[in-house]
NUTISE-456999 format. One record per atom (N, C-alpha, C): residue number from 1; residue in one letter; atom name; x, y, z. Coordinates in Angstrom, 1 decimal. Atoms other than C-alpha are relative to their C-alpha. Last residue first. Layout:
% residues N
(r NUM,'A','CA',(X,Y,Z))
...
END
This chain:
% residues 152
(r 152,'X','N',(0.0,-0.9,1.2))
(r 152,'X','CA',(-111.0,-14.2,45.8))
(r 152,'X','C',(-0.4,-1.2,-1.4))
(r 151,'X','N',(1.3,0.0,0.4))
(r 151,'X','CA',(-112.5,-17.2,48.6))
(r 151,'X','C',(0.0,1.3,-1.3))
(r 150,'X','N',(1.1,1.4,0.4))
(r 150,'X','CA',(-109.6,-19.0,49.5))
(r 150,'X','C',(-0.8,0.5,-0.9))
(r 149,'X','N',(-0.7,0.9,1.0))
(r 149,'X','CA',(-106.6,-16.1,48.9))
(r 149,'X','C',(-1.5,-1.6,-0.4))
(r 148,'X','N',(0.3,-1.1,1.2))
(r 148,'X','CA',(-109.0,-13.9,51.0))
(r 148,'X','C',(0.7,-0.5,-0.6))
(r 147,'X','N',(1.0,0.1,0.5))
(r 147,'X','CA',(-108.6,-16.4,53.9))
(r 147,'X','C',(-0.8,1.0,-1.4))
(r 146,'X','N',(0.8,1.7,0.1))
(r 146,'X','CA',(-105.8,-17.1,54.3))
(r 146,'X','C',(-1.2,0.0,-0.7))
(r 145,'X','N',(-0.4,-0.2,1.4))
(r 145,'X','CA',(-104.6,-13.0,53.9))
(r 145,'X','C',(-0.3,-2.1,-0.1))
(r 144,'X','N',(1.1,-0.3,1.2))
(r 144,'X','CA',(-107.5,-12.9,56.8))
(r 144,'X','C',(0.5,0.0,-1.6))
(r 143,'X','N',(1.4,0.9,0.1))
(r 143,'X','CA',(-105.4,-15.6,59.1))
(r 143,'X','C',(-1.1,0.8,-1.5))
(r 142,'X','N',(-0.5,1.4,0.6))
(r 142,'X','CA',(-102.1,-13.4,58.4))
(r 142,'X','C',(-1.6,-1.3,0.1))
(r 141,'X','N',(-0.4,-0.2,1.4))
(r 141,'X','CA',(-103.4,-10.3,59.3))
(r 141,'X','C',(0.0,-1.2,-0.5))
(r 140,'X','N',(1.3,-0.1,0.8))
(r 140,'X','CA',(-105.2,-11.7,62.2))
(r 140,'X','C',(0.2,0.7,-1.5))
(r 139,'X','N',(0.8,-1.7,-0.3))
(r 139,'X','CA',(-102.1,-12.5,63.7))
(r 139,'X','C',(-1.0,-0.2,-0.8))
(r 138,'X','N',(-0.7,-1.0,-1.2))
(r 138,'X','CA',(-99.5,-15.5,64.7))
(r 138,'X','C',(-0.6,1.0,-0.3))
(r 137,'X','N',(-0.6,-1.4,0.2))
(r 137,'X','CA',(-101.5,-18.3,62.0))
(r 137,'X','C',(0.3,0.7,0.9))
(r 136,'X','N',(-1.6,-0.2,-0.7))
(r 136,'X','CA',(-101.6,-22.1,63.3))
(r 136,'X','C',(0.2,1.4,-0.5))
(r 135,'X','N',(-0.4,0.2,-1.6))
(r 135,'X','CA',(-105.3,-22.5,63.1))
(r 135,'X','C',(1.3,0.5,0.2))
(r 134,'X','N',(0.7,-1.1,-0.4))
(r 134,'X','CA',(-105.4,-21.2,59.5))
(r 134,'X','C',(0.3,0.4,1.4))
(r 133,'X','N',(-0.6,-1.7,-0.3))
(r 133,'X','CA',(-102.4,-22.8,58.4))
(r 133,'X','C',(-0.9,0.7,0.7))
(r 132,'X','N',(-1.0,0.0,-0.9))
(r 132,'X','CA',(-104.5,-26.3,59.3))
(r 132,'X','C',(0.9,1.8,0.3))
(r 131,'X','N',(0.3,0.3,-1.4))
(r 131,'X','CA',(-107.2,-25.4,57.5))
(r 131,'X','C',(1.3,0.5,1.2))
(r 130,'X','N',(0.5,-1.8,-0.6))
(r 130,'X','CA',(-105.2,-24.4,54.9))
(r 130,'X','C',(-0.4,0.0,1.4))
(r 129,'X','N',(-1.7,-0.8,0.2))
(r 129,'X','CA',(-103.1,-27.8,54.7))
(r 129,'X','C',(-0.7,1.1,0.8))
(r 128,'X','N',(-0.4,0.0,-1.7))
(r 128,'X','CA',(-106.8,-30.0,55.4))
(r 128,'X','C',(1.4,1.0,0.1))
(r 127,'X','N',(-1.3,0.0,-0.1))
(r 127,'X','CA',(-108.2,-28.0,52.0))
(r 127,'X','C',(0.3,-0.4,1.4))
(r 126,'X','N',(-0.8,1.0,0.2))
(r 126,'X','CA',(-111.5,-29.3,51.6))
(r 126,'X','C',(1.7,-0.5,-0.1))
(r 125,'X','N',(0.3,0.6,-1.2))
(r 125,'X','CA',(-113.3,-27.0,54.3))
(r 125,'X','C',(0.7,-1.4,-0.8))
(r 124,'X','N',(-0.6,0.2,-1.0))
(r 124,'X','CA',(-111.4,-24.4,52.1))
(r 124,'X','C',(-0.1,-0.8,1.1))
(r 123,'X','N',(-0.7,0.6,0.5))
(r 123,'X','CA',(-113.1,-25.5,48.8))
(r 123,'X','C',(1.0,0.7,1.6))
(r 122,'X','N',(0.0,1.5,0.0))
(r 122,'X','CA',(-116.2,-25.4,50.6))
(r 122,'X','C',(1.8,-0.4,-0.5))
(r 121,'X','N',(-0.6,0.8,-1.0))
(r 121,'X','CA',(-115.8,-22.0,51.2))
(r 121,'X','C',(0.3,-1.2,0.5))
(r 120,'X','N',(-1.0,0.0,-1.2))
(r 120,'X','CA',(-116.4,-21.1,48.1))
(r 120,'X','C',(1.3,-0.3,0.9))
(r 119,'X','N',(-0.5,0.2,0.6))
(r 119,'X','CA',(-119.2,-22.8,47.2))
(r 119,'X','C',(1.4,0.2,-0.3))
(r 118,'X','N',(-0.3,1.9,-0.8))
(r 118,'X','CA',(-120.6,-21.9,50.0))
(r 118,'X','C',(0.8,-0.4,-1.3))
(r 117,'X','N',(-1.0,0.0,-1.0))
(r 117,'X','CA',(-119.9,-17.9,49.0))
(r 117,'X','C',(-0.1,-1.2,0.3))
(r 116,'X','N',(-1.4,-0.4,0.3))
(r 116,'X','CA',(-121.8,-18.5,45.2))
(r 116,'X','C',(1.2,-0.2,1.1))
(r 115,'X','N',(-0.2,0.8,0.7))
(r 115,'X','CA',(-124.9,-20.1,47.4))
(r 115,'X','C',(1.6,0.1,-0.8))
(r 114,'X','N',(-0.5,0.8,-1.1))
(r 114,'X','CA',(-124.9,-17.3,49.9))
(r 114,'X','C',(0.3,-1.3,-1.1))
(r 113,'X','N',(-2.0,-0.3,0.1))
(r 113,'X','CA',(-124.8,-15.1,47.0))
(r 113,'X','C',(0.5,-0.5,1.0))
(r 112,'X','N',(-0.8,1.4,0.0))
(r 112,'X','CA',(-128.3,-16.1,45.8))
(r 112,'X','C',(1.7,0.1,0.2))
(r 111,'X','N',(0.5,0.6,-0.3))
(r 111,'X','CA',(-130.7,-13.3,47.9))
(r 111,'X','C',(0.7,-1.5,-0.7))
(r 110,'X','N',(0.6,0.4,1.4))
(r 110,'X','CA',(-127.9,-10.7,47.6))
(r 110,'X','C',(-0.5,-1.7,0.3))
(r 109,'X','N',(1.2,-0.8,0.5))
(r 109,'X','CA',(-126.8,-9.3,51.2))
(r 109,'X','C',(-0.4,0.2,-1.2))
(r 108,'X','N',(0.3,-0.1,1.8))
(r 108,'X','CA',(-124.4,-12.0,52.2))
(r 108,'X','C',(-1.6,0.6,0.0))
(r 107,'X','N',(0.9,-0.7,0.3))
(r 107,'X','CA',(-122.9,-12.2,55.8))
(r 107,'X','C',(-0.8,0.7,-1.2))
(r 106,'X','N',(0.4,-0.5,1.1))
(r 106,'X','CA',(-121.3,-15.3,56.5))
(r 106,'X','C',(-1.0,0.9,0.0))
(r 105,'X','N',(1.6,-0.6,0.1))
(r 105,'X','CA',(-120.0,-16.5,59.4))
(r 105,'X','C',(-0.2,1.0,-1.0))
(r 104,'X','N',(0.2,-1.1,1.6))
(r 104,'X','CA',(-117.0,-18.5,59.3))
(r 104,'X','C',(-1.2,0.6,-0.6))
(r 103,'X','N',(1.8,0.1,0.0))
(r 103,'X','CA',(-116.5,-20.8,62.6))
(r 103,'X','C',(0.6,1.3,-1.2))
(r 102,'X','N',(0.1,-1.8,0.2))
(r 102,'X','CA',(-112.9,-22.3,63.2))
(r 102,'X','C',(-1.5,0.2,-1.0))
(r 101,'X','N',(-1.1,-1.0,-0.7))
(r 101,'X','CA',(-112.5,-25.0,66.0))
(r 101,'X','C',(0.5,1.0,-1.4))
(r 100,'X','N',(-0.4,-1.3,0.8))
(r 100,'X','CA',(-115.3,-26.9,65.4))
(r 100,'X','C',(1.1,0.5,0.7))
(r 99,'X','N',(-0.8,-1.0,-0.8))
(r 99,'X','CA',(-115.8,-30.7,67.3))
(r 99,'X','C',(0.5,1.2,-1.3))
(r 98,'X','N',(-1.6,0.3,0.9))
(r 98,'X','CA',(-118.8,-32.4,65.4))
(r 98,'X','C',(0.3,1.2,0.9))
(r 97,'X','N',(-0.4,-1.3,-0.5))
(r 97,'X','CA',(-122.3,-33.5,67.0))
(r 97,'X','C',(1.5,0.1,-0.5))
(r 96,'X','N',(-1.6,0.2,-0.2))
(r 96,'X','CA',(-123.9,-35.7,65.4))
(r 96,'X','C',(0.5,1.0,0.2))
(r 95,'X','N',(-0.1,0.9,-1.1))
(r 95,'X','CA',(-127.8,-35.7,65.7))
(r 95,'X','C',(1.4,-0.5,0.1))
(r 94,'X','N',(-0.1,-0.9,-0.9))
(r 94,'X','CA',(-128.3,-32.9,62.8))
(r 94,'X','C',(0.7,-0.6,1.6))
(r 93,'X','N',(0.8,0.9,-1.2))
(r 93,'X','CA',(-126.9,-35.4,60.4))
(r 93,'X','C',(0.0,0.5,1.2))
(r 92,'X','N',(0.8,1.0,0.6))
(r 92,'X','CA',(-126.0,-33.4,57.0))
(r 92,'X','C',(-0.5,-0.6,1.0))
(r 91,'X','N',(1.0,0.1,0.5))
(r 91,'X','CA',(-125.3,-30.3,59.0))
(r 91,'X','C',(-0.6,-1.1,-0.9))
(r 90,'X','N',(0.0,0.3,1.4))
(r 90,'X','CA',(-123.8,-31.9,61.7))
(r 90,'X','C',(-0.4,0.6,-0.9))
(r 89,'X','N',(0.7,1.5,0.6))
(r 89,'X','CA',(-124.3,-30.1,64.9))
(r 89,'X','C',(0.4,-0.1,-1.2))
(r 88,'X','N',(0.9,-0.3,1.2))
(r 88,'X','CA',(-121.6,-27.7,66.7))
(r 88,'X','C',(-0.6,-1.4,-0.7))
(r 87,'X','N',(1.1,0.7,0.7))
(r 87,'X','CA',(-120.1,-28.5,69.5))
(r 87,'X','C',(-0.6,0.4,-1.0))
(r 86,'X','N',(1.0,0.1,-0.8))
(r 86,'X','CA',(-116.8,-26.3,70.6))
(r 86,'X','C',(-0.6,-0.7,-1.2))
(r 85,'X','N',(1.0,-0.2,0.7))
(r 85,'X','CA',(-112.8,-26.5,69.5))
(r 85,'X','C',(-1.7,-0.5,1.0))
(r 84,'X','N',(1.1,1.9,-0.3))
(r 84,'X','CA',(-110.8,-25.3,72.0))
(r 84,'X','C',(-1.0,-0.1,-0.8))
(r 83,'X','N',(-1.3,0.6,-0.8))
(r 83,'X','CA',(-108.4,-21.9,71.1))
(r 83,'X','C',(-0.6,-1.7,0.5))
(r 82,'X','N',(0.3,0.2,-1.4))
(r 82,'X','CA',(-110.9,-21.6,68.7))
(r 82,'X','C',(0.6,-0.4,0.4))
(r 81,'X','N',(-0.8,0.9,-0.5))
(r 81,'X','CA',(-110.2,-19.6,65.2))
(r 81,'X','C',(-0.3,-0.5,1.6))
(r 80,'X','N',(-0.3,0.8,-1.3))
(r 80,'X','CA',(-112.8,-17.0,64.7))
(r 80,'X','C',(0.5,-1.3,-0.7))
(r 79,'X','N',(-0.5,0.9,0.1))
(r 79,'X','CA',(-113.6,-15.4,60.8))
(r 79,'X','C',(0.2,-0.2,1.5))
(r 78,'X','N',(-1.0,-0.1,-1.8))
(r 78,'X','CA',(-116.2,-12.9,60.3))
(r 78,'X','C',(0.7,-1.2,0.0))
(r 77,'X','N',(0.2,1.2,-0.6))
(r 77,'X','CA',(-117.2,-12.7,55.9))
(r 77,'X','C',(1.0,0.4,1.5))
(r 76,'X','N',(-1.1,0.6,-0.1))
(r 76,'X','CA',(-118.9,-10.3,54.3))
(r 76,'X','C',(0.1,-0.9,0.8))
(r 75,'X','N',(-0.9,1.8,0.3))
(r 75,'X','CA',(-121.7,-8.7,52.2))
(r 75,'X','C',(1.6,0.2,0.5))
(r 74,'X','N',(-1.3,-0.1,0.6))
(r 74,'X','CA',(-123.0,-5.2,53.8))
(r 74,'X','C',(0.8,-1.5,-0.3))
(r 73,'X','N',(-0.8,-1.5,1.0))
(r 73,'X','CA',(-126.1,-4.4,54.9))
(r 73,'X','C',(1.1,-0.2,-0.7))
(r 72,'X','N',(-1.4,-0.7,0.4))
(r 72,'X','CA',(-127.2,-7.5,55.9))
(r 72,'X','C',(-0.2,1.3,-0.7))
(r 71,'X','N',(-0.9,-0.4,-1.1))
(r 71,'X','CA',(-130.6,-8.6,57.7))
(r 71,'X','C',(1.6,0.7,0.1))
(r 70,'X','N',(0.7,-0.7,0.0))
(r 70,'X','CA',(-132.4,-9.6,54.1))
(r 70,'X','C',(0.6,1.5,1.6))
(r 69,'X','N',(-1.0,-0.8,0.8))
(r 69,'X','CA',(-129.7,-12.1,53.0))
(r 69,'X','C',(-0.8,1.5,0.5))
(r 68,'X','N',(0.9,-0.2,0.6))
(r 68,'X','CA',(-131.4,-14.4,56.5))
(r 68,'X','C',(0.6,1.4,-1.2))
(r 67,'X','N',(1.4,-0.2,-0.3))
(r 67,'X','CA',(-128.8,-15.8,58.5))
(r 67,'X','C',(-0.4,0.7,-1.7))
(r 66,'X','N',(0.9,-1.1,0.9))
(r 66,'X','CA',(-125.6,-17.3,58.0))
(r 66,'X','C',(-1.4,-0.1,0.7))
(r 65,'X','N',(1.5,-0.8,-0.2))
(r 65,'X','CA',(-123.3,-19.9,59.9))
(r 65,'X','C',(-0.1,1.4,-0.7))
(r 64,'X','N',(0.4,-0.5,0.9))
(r 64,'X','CA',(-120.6,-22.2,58.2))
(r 64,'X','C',(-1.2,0.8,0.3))
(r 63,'X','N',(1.9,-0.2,-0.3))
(r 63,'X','CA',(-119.1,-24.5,60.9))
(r 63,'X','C',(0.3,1.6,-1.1))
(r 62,'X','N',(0.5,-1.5,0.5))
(r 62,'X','CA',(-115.4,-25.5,60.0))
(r 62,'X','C',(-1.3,-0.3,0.2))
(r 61,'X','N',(1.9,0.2,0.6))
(r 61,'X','CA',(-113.6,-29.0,61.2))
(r 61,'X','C',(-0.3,1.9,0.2))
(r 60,'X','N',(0.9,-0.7,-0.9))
(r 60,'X','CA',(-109.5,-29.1,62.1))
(r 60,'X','C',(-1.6,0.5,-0.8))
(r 59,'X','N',(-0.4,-1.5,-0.7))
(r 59,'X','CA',(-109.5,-31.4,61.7))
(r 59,'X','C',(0.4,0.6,-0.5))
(r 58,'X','N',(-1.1,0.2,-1.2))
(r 58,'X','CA',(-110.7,-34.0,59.1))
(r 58,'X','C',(-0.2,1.1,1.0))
(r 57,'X','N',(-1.3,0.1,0.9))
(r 57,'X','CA',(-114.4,-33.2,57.7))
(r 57,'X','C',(1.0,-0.9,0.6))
(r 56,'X','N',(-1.0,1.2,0.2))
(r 56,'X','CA',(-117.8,-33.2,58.2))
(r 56,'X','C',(0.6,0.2,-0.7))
(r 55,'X','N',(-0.3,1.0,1.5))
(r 55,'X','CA',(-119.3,-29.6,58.0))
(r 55,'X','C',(1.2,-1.0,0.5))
(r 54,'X','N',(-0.7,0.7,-0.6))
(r 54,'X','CA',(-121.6,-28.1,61.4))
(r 54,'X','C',(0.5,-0.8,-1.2))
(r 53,'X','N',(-1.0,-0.6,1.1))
(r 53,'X','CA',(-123.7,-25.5,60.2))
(r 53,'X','C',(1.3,-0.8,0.1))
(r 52,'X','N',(-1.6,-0.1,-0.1))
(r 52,'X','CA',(-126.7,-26.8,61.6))
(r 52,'X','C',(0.4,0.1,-0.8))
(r 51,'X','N',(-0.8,0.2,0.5))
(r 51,'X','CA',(-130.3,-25.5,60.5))
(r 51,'X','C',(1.2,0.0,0.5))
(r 50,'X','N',(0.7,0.6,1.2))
(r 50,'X','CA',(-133.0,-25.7,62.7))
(r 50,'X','C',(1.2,0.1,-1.1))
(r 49,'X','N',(0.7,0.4,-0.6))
(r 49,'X','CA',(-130.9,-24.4,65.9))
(r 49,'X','C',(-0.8,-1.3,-0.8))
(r 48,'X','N',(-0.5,1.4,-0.6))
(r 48,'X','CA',(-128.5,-22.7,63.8))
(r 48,'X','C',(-0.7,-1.1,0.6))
(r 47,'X','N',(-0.1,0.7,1.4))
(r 47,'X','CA',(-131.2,-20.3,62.4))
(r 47,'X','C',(1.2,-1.5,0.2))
(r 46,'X','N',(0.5,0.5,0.5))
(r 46,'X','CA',(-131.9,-19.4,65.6))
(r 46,'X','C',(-0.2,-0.9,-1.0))
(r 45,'X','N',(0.1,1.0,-0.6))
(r 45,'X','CA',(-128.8,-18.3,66.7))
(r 45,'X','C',(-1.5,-0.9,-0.7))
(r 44,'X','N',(-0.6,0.7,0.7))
(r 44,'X','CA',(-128.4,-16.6,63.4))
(r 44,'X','C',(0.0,-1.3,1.2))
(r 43,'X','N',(0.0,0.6,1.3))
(r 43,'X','CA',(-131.3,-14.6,63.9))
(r 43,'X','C',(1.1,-1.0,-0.3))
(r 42,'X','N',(1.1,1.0,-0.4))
(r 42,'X','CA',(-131.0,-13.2,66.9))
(r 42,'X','C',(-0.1,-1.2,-1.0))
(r 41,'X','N',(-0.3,0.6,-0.6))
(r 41,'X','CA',(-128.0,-11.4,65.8))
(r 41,'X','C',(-0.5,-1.3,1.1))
(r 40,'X','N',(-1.1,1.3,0.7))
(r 40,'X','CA',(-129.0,-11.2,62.6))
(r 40,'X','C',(0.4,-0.4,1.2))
(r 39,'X','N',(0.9,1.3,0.3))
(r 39,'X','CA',(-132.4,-8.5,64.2))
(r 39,'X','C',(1.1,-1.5,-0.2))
(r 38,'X','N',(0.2,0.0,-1.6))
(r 38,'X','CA',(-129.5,-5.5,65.2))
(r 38,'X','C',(-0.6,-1.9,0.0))
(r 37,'X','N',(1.2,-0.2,-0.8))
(r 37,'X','CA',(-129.0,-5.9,61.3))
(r 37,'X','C',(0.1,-0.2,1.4))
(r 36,'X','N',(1.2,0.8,-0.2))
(r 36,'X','CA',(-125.7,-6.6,59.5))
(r 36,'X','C',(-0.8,0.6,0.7))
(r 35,'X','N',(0.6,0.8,0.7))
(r 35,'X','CA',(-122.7,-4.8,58.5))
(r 35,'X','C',(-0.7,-1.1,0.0))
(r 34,'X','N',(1.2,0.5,1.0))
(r 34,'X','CA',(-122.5,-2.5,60.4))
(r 34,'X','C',(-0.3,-0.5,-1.3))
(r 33,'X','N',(-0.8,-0.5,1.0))
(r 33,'X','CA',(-118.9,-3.0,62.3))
(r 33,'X','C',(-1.2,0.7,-1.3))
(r 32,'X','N',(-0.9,-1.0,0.1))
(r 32,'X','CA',(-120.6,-3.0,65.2))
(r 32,'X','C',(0.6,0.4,-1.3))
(r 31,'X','N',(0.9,-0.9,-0.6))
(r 31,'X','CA',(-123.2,-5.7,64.1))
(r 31,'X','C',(0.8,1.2,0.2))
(r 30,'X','N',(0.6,-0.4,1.5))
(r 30,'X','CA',(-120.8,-7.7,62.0))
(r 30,'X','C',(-0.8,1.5,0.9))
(r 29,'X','N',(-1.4,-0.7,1.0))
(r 29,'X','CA',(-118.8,-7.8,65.5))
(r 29,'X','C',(-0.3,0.3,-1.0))
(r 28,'X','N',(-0.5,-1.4,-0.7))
(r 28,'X','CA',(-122.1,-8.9,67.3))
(r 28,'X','C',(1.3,1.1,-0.3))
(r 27,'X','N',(1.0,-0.9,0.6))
(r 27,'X','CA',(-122.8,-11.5,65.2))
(r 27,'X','C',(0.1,1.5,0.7))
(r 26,'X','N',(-0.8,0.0,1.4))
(r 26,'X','CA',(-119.0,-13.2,65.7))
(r 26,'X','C',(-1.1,0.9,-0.8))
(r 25,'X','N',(-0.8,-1.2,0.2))
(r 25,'X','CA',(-119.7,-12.8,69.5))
(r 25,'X','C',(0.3,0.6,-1.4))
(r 24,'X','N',(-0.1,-1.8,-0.9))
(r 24,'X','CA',(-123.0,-13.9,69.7))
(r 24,'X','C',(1.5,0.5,-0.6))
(r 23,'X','N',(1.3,-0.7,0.9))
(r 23,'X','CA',(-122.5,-16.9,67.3))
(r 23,'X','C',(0.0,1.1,0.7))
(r 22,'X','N',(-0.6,-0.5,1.0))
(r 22,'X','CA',(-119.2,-17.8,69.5))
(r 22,'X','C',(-0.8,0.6,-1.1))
(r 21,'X','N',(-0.9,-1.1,-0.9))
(r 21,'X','CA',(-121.1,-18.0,73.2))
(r 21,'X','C',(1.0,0.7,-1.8))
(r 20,'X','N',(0.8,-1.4,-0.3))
(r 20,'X','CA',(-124.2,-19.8,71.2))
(r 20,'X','C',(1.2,1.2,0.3))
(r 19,'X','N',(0.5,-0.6,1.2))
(r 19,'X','CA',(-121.5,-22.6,69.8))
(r 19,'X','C',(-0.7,1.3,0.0))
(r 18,'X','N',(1.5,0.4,0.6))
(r 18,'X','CA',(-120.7,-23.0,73.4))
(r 18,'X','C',(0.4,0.8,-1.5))
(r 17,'X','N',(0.5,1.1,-0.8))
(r 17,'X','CA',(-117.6,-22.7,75.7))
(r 17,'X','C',(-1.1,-0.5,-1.0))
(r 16,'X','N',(1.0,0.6,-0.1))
(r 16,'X','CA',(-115.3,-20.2,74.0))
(r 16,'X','C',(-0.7,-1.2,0.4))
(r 15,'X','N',(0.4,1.0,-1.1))
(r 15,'X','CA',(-112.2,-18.6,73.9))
(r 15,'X','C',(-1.5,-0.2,0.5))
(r 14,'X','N',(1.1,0.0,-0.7))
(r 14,'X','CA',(-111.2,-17.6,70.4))
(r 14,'X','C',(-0.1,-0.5,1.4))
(r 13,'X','N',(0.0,0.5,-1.4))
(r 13,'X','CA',(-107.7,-17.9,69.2))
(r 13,'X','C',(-1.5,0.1,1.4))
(r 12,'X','N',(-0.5,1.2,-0.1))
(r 12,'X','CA',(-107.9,-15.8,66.5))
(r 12,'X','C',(-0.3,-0.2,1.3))
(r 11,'X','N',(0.0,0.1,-1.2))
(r 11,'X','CA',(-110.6,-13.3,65.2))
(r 11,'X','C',(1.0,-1.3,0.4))
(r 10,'X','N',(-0.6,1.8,0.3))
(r 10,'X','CA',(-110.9,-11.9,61.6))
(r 10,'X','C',(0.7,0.1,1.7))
(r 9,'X','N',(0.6,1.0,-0.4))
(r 9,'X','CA',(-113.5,-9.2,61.4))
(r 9,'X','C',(0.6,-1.1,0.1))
(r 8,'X','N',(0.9,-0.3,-0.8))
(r 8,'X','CA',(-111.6,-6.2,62.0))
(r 8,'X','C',(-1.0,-1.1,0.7))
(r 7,'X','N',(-0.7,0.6,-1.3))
(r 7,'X','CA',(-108.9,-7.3,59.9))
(r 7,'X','C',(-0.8,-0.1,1.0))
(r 6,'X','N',(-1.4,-0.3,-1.2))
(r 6,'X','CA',(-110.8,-6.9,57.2))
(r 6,'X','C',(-0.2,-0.4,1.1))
(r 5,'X','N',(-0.3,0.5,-1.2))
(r 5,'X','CA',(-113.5,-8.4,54.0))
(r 5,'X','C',(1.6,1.0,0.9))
(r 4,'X','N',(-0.6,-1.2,-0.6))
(r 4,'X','CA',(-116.0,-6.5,51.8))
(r 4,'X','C',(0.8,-1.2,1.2))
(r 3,'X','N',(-1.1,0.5,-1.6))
(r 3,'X','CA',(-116.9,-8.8,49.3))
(r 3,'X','C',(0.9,0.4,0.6))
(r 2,'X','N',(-0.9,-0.5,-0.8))
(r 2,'X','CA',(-118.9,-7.7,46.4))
(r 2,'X','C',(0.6,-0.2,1.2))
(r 1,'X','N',(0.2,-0.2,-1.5))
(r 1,'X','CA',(-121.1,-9.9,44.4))
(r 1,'X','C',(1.3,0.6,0.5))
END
């Protein structure tokens, strides 16, 4: 699987009120950049809805949204940092609400390559260090060479 990731899509310091307000923005930046479908942007809100992306951890806590592999054009990944972290639900216990403050939206256009990319990014929702560097990076260079050191 190929993994197209830049600067383009790595976002710091987010300012956001709602989980919806950061899904828009982070589908809407795949969308310009095309690598995803008009449709994903719909789509991922929904798909949050019935599936949270919300992963128990320390702080700073990671949400993990994806839509449907069928809506991509182009496998990558958007990154947002939040200047406040917002609600996002559990995904093991939808009815817990967990404070996020950086969202990692996955756009994977091979029907098991979201499986290979959780995989992953899991090993970054177990690093509290990275984490942490992530939030504390001074540019979006520096957040995406974070993050392309996780997931190469």
């Amino acid at each position: 699987m190929e993994l197209f990731l830049c600067e383009d899509l790595v976002f710091r310091e987010v300012i956001a009120k709602t989980k919806e307000e950061v899904l828009s923005f982070l589908a809407e930046k795949l969308f310009e950049k095309g690598c995803v479908k008009q449709e994903y942007i719909e789509a991922i809100q929904e798909r949050e809805k019935e599936y949270p992306t919300g992963l128990p951890s320390s702080e700073p806590r990671v949400a993990i949204p994806h839509a449907n592999f069928e809506m991509v054009n182009k496998t990558t990944l958007a990154i947002a940092t939040l200047k406040q972290p917002v609600e996002f639900h559990n995904m093991e216990k939808k009815q817990v609400r967990l404070p996020v403050q950086i969202v990692i939206m996955m756009a994977i256009g091979e029907p098991h390559g979201q499986v290979d990319m959780l995989q992953k990014i899991v090993t970054i929702i177990q690093d509290e260090p990275l984490r942490k560097a992530m939030i504390q990076t001074k540019s979006n260079r520096e957040l995406l060479q974070l993050l392309e050191q996780a997931v190469a």
